[in-house]
DRENSE-80264 format. One line per 5 residues: number of its first residue (from 1); for each residue x, y negated, z negated of C-alpha. Coordinates in nm, 2 decimals, m for minus. Layout:
N
NUM	X:Y:Z; ... .
REM end
This chain:
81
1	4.41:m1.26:m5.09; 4.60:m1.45:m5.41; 4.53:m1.81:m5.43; 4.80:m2.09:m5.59; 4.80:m2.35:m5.63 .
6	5.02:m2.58:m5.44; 5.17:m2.98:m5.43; 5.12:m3.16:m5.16; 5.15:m3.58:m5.05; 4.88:m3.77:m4.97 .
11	5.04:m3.79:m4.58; 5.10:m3.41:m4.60; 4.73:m3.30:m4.71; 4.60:m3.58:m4.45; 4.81:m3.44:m4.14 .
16	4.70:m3.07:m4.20; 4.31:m3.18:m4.25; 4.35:m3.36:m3.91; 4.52:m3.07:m3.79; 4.23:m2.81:m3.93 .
21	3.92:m3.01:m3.80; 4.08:m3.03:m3.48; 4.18:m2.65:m3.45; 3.80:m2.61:m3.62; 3.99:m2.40:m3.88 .
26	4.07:m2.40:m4.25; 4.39:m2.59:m4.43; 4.46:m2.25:m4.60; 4.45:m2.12:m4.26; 4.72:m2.34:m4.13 .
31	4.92:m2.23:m4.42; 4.92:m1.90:m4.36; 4.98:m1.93:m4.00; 5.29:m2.14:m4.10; 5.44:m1.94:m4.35 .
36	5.40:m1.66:m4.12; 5.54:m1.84:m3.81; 5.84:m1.93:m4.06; 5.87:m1.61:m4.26; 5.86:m1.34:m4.04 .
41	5.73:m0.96:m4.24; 5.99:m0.80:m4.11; 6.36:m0.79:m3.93; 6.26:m0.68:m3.55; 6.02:m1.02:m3.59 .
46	6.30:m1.21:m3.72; 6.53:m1.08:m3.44; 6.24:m1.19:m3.15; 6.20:m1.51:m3.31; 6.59:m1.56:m3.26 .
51	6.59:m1.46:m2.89; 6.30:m1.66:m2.81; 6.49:m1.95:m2.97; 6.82:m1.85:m2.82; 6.62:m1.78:m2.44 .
56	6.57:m2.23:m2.42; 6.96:m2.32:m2.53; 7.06:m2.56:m2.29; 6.72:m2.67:m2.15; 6.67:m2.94:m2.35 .
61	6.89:m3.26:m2.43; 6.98:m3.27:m2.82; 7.14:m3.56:m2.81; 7.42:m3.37:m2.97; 7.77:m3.46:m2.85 .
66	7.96:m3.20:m2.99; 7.79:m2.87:m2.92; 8.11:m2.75:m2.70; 8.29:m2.80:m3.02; 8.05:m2.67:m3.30 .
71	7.84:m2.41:m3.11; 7.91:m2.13:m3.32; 7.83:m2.36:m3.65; 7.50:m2.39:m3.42; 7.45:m2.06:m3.34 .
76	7.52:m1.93:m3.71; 7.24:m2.16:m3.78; 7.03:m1.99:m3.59; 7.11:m1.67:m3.77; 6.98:m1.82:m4.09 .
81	6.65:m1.79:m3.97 .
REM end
């Protein structure tokens, strides 16, 4: 495992030791988990990350008014990921 050393706000260091006690894990733990969850290892986990997200479109209320007009600006969106 490589340690560095990272920057963090006072709000931002307080929220994740709220969020260790309470999971009864580490910070560093969270971090991981996180950077994992947001950088998939590879492309297949990418590409089930995408469906999963893709498999709740319309399920939810955005608040968007213009999805019928941007959706594929959405959906490219998505394929940043």
């Amino acid at each position: 495992m490589r340690r560095i050393p990272i920057g963090l706000t006072d709000p931002q260091h307080e929220r994740l030791r709220r969020e260790a006690r309470r999971r009864r894990t580490s910070i560093g733990a969270l971090i991981r988990d996180a950077v994992d969850r947001t950088y998939p290892a590879d492309a297949e986990a990418r590409r089930e990350a995408r469906e999963e997200a893709r498999e709740v479109f319309g399920r939810f209320h955005s608040g968007a008014h213009d999805i019928s007009e941007r959706h594929d600006e959405y959906l490219a969106e998505l394929d940043r990921w």
